[in-house]
DRENRO-577072 format. One line per field, with one value per residue (C-alpha): residue number from 1; x, y, z; residue in one letter. Coordinates in steps of 0.001 Angstrom, whole numbers. Layout:
i = c(NUM; ...)
x = c(X; ...)
y = c(Y; ...)
z = c(Z; ...)
aa = c(A; ...)
***
This chain:
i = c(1; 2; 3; 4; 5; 6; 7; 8; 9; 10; 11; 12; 13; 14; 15; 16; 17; 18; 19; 20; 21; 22; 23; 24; 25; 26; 27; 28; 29; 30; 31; 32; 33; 34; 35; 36; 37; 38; 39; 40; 41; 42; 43; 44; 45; 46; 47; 48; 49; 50; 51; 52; 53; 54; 55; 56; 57; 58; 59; 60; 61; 62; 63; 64; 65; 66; 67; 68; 69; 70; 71; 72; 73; 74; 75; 76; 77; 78; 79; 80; 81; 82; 83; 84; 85; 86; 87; 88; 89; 90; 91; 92; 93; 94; 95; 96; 97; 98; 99; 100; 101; 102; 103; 104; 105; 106; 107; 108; 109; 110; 111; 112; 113; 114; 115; 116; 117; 118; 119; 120; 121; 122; 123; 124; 125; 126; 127; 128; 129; 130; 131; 132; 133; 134; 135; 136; 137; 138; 139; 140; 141; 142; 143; 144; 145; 146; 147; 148; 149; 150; 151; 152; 153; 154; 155; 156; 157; 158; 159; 160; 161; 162; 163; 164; 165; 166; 167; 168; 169; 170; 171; 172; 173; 174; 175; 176; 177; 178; 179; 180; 181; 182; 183; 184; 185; 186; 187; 188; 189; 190; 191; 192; 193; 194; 195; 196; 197; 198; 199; 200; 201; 202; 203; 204; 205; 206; 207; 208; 209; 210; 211; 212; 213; 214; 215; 216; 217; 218; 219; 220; 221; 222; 223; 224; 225; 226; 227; 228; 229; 230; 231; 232; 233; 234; 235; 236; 237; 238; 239; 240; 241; 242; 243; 244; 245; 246; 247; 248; 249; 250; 251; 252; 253; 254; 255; 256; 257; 258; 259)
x = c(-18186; -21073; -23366; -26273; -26823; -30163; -30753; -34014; -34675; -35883; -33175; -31050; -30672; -32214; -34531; -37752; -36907; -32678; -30500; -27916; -24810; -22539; -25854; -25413; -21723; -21645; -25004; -23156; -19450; -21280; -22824; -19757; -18071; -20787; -22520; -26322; -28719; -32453; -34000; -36554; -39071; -41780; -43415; -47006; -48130; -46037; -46524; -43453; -43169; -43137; -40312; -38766; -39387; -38364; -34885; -34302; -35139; -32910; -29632; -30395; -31215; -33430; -36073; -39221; -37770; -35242; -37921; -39995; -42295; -44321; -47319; -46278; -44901; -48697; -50235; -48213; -48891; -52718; -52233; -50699; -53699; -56737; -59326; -60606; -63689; -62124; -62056; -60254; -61092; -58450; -57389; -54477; -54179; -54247; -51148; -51894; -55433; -54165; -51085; -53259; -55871; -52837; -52015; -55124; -56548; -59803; -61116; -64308; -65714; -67669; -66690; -69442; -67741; -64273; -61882; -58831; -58156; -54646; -53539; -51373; -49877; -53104; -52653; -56624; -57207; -60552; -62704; -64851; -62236; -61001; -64665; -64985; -61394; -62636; -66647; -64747; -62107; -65360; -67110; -63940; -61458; -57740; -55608; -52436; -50474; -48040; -45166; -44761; -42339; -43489; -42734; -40771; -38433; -37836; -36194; -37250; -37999; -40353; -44038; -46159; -46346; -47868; -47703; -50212; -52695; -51630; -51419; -55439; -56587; -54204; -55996; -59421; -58934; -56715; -54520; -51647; -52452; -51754; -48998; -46720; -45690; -42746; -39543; -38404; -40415; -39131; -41724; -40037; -36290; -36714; -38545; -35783; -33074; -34670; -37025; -35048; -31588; -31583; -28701; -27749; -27973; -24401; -24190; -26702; -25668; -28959; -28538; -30753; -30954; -33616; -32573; -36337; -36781; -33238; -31015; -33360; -34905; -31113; -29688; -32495; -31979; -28312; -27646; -25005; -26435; -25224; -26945; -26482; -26816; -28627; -32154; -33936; -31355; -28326; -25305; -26758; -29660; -27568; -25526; -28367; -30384; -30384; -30367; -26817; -25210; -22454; -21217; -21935; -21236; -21719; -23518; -24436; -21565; -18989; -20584; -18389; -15300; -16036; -18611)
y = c(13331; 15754; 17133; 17806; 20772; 20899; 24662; 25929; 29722; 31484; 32122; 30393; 32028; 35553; 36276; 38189; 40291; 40564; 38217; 36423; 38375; 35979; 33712; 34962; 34167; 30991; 29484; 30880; 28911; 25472; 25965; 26864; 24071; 21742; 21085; 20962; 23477; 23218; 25034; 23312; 25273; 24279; 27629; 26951; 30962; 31194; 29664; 27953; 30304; 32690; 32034; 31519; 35604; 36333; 34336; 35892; 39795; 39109; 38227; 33813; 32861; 29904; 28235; 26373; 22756; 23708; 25140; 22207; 23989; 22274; 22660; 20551; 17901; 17492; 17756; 14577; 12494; 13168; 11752; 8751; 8254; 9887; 7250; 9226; 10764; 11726; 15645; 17653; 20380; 23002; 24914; 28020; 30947; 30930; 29792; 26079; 26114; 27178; 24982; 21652; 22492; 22800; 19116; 18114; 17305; 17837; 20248; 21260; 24312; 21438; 19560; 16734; 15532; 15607; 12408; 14458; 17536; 19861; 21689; 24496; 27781; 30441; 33710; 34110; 30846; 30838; 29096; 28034; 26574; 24450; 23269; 22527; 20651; 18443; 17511; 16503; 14528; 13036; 11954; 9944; 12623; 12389; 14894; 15564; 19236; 20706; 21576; 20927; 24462; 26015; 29388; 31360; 33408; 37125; 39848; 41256; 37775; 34983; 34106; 31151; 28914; 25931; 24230; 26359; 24996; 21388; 21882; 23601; 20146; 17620; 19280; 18713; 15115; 14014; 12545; 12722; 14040; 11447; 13028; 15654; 16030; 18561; 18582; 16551; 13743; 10840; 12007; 15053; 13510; 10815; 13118; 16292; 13272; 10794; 13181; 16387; 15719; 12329; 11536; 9092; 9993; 10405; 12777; 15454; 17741; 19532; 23381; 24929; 27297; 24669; 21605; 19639; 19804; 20362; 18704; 16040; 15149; 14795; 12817; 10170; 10580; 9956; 13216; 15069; 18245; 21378; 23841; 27785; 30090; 32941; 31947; 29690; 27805; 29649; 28157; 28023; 25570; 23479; 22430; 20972; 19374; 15898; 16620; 17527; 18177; 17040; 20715; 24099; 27556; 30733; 31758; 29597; 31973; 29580; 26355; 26138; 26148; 23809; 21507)
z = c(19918; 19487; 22181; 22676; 25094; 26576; 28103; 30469; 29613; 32946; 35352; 32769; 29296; 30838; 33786; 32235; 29275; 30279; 28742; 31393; 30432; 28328; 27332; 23517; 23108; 24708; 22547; 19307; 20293; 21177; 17167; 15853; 16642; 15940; 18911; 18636; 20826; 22304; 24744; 27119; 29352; 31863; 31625; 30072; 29887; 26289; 23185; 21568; 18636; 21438; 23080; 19128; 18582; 22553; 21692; 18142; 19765; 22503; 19955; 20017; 16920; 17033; 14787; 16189; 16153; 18826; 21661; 23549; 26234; 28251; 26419; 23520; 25596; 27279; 24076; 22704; 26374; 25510; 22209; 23660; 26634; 24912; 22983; 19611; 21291; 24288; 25572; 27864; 30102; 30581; 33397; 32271; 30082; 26254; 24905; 26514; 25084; 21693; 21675; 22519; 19706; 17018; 17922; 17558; 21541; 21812; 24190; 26196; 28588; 30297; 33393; 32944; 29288; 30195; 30590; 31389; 33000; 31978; 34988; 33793; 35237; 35301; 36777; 36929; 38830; 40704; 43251; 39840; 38267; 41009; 41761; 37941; 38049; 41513; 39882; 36824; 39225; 40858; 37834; 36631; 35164; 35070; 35949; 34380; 34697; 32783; 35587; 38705; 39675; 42592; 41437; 38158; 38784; 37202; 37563; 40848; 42581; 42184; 41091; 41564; 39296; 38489; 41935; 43070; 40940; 41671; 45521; 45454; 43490; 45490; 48644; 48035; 46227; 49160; 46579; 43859; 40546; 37673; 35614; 35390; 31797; 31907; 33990; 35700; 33868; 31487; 29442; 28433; 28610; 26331; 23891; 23835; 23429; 21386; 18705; 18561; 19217; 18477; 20956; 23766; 27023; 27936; 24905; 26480; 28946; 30883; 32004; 34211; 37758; 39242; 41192; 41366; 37965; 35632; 37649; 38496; 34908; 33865; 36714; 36315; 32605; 32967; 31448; 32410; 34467; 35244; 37406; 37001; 39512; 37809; 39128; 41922; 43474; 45181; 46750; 50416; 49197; 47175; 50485; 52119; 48629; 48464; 44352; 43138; 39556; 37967; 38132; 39483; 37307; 38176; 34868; 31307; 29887; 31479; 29604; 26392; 28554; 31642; 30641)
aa = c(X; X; X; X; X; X; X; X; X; X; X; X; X; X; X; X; X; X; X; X; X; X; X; X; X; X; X; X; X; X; X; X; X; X; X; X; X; X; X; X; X; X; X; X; X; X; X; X; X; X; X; X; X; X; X; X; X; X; X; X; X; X; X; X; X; X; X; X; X; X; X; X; X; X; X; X; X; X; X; X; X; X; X; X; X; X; X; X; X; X; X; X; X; X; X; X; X; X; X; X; X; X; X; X; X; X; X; X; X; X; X; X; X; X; X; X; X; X; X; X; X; X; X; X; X; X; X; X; X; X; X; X; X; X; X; X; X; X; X; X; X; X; X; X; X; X; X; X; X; X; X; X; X; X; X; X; X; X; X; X; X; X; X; X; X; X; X; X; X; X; X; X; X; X; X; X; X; X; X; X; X; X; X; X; X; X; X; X; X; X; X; X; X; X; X; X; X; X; X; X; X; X; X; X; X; X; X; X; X; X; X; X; X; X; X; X; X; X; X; X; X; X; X; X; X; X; X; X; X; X; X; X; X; X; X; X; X; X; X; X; X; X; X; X; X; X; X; X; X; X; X; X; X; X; X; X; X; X; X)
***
């Protein structure tokens, strides 16, 4: 039976710009024997056609259909929720702005005539933009964000990530934002499966170093998952998570022979 193999990028496929050793020859054996490829990420700071020319310079050869970021997944819940007229005020850096007006979402600069507000990953988040985010909370605003990961990890550690941004608005609202559109939701599950592999879930398998949001978008999924230990999540906080995969590698280049 074919697979589907569903593969997050940072601390998965390479960690910043160095390709987990092994990540190349293991993509190009699951193709050659028929097996189809996509790689998912939460990371809003990149446009998709980024991560296309990131993949294809590192040795990956990919073509737009088979990267989902979050971005595009947000832009397609807005679709879904947002009445013709409606706008959106965004919070994050470029690539989410630009990658919502391609599908079409209506945007604004203005608090007072927005019905939803995108939380994404910004790395020039300010006191104005989280009083902009909570007066358009307070006049009747929905909040969705892109990711919930607290922080992305690269070569020499961690950053924050999205979380940050979600924590600052959760804290002066008192309460949960509305929607998280990337991993771990069924949002983006039932779209990688259904729309671009077209696959059931027990055909899927999920790889990815983070247990709140791989492992736990397949498991609910009923996707098989396997997590990598290349990035976040290390062997000494998998014995104590209450999420667990179906199996544990050291590295994605073990995938075309265990899983």
């Amino acid at each position: 039976m074919q697979k589907g193999y569903i593969f997050d990028l940072d601390g998965t496929i390479y960690l910043s710009n160095e390709l987990i050793e092994g990540a190349q020859e293991a993509i190009t054996e699951l193709r050659d024997r028929g097996d189809k490829v996509v790689f998912l990420t939460n990371k809003s700071i990149a446009r998709r056609k980024d991560y296309v020319e990131k993949l294809n310079g590192l040795g990956i050869q990919v073509s737009l259909e088979e990267v989902v970021n979050s971005n595009y997944i947000t832009a397609h819940y807005l679709k879904k929720k947002m009445k013709s007229n409606e706008k959106v005020f965004v919070i994050g850096e470029e690539p989410l702005f630009e990658e919502l007006l391609e599908e079409g979402i209506l945007l604004t600069p203005s608090w007072e005539d927005a019905k939803f507000v995108v939380l994404g990953w910004d790395r020039s988040f300010t006191y104005e933009k989280i009083n902009a985010a909570f007066q358009a909370w307070k006049n009747g605003a929905i909040l969705i964000a892109t990711n919930p990961d607290r922080t992305c990890p690269v070569e020499d550690g961690e950053l924050p990530d999205c979380a940050a941004m979600i924590g600052a608005l959760e804290a002066v609202t008192g309460e949960p934002i509305t929607a998280i559109t990337g991993k771990p939701s069924a949002l983006m599950a039932e779209f990688v499966m259904k729309t671009v592999l077209g696959m059931a879930p027990n055909q899927c398998i999920m790889v990815g170093d983070r247990l709140e949001t791989d492992i736990k978008m397949a498991n609910i999924a009923g996707m098989t998952s396997v997590l990598v230990l290349t990035g976040i999540t290390n062997e000494e906080a998998l014995k104590n998570a209450s999420i667990q995969p179906d199996h544990v590698l050291a590295s994605v280049a073990a995938i075309p022979s265990a899983v």
